[in-house]
N, C-alpha and C positions, 0 to 999 in steps of 0.2 A: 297768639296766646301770651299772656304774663311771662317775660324771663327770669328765670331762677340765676338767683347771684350768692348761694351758696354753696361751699365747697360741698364736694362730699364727703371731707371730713366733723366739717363742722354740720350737713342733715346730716349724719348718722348719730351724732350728739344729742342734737335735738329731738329725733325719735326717740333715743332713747330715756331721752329726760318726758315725753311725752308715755312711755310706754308706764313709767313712776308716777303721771300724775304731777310731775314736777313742771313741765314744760309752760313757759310764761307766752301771755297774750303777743308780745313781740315778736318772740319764737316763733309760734305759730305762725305769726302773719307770712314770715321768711320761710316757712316751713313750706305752706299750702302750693305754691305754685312750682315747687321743685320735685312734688311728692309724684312717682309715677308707680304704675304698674308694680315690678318688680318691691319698690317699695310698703305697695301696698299689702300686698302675700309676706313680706318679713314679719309686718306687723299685727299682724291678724295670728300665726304661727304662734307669736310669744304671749297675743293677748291669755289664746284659747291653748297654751302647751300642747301646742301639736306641731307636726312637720307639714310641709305643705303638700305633700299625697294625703295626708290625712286632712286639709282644711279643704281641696277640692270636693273631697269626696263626699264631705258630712255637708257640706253645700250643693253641690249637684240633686240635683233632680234624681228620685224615685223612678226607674223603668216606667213602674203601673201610674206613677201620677204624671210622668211627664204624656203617656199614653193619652191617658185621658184629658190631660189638658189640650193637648192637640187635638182632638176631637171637638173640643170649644173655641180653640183657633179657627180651627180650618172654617167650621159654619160662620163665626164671625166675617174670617175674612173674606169668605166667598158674597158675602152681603157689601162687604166691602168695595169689591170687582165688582159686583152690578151694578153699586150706585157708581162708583167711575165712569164704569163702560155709558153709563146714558148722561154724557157730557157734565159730570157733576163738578170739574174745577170750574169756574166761572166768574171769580173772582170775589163770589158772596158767602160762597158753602166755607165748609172749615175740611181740612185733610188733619188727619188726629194719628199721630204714634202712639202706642199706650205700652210702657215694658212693666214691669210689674209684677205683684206678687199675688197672694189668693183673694184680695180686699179688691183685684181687677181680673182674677179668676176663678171664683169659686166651682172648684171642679165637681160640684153637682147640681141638680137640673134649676136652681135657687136662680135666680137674676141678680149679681152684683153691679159694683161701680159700672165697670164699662159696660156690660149689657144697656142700662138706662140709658146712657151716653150714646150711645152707640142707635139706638130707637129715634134721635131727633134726625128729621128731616133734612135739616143743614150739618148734617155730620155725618162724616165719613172715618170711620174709625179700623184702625187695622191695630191687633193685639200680638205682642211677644210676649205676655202676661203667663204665667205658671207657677199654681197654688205651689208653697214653700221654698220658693227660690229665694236666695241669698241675692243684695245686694255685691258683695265680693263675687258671686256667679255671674250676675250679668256683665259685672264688669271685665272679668274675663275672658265670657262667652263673647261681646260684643258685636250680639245679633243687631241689636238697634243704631251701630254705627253703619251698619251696610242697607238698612232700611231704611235712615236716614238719606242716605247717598241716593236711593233709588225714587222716594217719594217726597222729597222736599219738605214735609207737612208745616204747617201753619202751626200746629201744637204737637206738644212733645210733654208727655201725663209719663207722671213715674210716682209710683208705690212701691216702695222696698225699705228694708231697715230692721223692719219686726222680727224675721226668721233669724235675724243675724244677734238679735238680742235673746227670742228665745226658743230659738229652734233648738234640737237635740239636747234639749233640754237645759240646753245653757243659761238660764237663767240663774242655776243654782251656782255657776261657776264666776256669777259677777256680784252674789249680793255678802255681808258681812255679819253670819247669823249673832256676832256676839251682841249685835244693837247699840255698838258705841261706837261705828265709823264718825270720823274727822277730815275724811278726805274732802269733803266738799270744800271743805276752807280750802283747800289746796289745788280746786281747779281753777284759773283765772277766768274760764270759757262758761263756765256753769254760774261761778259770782255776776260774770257781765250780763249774763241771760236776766238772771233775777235781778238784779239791782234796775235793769233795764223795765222790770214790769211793775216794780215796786215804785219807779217815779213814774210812770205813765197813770194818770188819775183815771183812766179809762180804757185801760188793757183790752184786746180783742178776747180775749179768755181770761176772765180774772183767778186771779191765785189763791186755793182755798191755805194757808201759809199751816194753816196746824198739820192737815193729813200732809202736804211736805216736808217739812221738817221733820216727821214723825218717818217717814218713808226714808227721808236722809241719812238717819241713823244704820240704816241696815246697807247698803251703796257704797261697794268697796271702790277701791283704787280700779283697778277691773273695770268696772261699771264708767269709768268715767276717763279709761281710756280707750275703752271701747265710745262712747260719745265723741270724745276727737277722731278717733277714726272714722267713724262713720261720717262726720263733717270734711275729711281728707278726701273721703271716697266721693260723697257728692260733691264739693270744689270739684274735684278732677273731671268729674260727668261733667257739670254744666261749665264748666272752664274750656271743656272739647268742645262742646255742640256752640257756645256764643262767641268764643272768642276764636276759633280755627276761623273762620272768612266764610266757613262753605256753605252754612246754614243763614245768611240774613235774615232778620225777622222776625225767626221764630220763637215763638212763646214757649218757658216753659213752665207746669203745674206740678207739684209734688203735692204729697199728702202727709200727714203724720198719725192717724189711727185716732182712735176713739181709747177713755179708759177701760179696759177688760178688766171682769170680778173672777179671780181666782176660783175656782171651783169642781168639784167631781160630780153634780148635781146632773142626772139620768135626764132631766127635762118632758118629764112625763107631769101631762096636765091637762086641763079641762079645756083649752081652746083649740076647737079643731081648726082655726087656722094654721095655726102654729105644729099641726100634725106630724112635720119633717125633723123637730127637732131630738126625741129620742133617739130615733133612727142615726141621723148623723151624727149626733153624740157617743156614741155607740163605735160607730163606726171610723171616726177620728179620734177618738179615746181622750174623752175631756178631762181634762185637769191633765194631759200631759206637759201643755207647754208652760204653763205656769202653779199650777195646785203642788203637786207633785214634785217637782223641782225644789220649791222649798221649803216644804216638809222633811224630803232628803237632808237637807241643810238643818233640822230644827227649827225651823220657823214654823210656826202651828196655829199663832193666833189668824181669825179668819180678816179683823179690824189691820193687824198689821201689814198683812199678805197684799192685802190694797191698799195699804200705803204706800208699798212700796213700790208697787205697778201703779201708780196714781204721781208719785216722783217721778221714774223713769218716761214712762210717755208726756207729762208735762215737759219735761227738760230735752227729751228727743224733739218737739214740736218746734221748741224755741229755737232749738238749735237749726234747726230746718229751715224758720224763719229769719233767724241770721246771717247764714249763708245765703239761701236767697237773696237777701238786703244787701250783702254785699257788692254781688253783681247790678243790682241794682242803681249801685249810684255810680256805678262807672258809664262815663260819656259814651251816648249813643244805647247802651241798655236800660234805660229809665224803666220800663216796663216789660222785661222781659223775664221774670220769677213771680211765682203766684203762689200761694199757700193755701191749699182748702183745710181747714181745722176743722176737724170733728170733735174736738175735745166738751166731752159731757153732753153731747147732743143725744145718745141713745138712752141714756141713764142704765142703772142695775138691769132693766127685764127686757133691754132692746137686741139683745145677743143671743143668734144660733147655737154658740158654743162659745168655749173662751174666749176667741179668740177674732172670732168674724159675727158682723150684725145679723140680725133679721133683715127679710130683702125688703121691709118698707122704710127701712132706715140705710140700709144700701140705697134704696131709689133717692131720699133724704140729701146723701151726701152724693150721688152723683149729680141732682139737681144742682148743686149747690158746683159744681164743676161747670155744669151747661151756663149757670149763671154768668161764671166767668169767662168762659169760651167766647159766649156773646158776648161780652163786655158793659155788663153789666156794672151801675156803680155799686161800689161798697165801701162800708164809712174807713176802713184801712184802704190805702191803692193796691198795699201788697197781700193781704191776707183774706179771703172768704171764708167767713165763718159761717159752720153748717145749725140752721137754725134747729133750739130744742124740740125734738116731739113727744118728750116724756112730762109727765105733771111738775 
């Protein structure tokens, strides 16, 4: 792994000039490779004022959901064990880890990412995936370093990030109802994002710049140190699995979500394909993780409310794709980070709920995974983008 050559007098500085918003691109770079564990529960504590019995807890898995997830585990991976058991390494198939959150577990009978993935013949896929996990949870838990150890795989698919933005409703706790934040001047990590897409003449996702800007306004300090952290957290993940010695080879895929439409909307309507979705609206109470949240805060307009979830998930994606890039250019990982963007591929009316697709635009963007698996080209080396199915 990268050696850290800063004191820990001087990262505790630097977190905390990170935890303002303050902390500059140089910092950071001195920052990322000394940040561990320990580290990572301080800063999570002060984003969300909580102590850290209180940041496991509101990240920990649900009894009754982690219940049911395992029940989509286990049949997954028991499909898993059969194709192994009839000679399936052979040096052509794929062995797949997938950790992840509900976008690679949707805990009812609906077919998500890794189901689709999971259906191709040359894939062998085993899931640690469970709807509303925290990224800070897996990292904790770190079921998938022991999984890792056990099955070598080829790829290594990670979904996580969204729960940690708006689970428990924490969305309301990072945005700035008064609509005059300024912090964005003040990130160096979010200006390098954008300045990076504004000279690229041909962006893998282009930037619609009004609904940003617009959504900018409300995106406090909060918001964009919780952005560093989240890029701390994944550094540290894929800093473990490529640069420890123990894994050669393997590939890894992340995702960054599609833009969700804020909403309380029952989903009641004339397409009886679409039958499941009162029902599980209903029953995961839509508009919790984003409607809701900030309304609490005074945020009311319906225009706004998606601007500002239209910022947040652009600048979460980018940042996904920077870090990635990172590892990338270091000798001997040239191709080892992959980005599937779903950004605007479902459109307004491709969503179960807020917060998770319909399963033909789940099938959509696990395609667009298998694409990569197989190695397929794509006009970025580092990024697949999930083609639109909406008009």
């Amino acid at each position: 792994m990268n050696g850290c050559l800063l004191s820990p007098e001087k990262k505790a500085v630097y977190i905390k000039l990170l935890l303002v918003n303050r902390v500059s691109l140089a910092q950071l770079a001195e920052l990322r490779p000394c940040v561990n564990q320990e580290d990572l529960a301080i800063i999570i504590q002060h984003i969300y004022d909580l102590n850290e019995k209180q940041v496991l807890k509101v990240s920990a898995l649900a009894t009754t959901m982690a219940f049911v997830d395992g029940i989509k585990n286990n049949r997954r991976n028991s499909i898993f064990t059969d194709k192994i058991n009839d000679n399936f390494r052979n040096g052509t198939n794929k062995i797949i880890l997938a950790e992840g959150d509900s976008w690679f577990n949707y805990p009812v009978i609906l077919s998500d990412v890794i189901d689709w993935i999971a259906m191709e013949p040359n894939m062998a896929v085993y899931s640690l995936a469970n709807a509303g996990d925290w990224l800070l949870n897996m990292l904790q838990q770190r079921k998938y370093v022991e999984e890792l150890s056990v099955l070598h795989p080829d790829f290594f698919l990670m979904s996580a990030g969204g729960n940690d933005m708006v689970g428990q409703s924490r969305l309301g706790a990072v945005v700035d109802p008064s609509g005059h934040s300024g912090e964005f001047a003040e990130n160096a990590l979010a200006k390098l994002l954008i300045a990076g897409i504004e000279a690229n003449s041909n962006p893998p996702v282009p930037l619609c710049r009004e609904k940003f800007d617009k959504g900018l306004k409300y995106l406090s300090k909060d918001f964009y140190a919780l952005l560093l952290f989240l890029h701390l957290q994944y550094y540290f993940l894929m800093n473990e699995i490529l640069n420890g010695g123990k894994f050669p080879g393997i590939k890894i895929i992340t995702q960054g979500y599609d833009y969700p439409i804020p909403q309380h909307d029952g989903g009641w309507g004339w397409n009886p394909l679409h039958w499941f979705k009162p029902f599980i609206r209903m029953l995961l109470g839509n508009g919790a993780w984003l409607k809701t949240p900030l309304q609490m805060r005074g945020i009311l307009d319906d225009k706004t409310q998606e601007n500002i979830v239209y910022t947040m998930i652009y600048l979460f994606n980018e940042m996904m794709i920077y870090t990635g890039g990172l590892f990338c250019k270091m000798p001997g990982l040239e191709k080892s980070v992959f980005h599937v963007d779903s950004r605007g591929s479902a459109g307004p009316l491709g969503w179960t709920d807020e917060l998770h697709l319909l399963p033909e635009h789940f099938k959509n963007t696990g395609k667009t995974f298998i694409d990569c698996i197989n190695g397929l080209p794509s006009p970025d080396e580092q990024v697949y983008v999930v083609k639109k199915m909406h008009p």
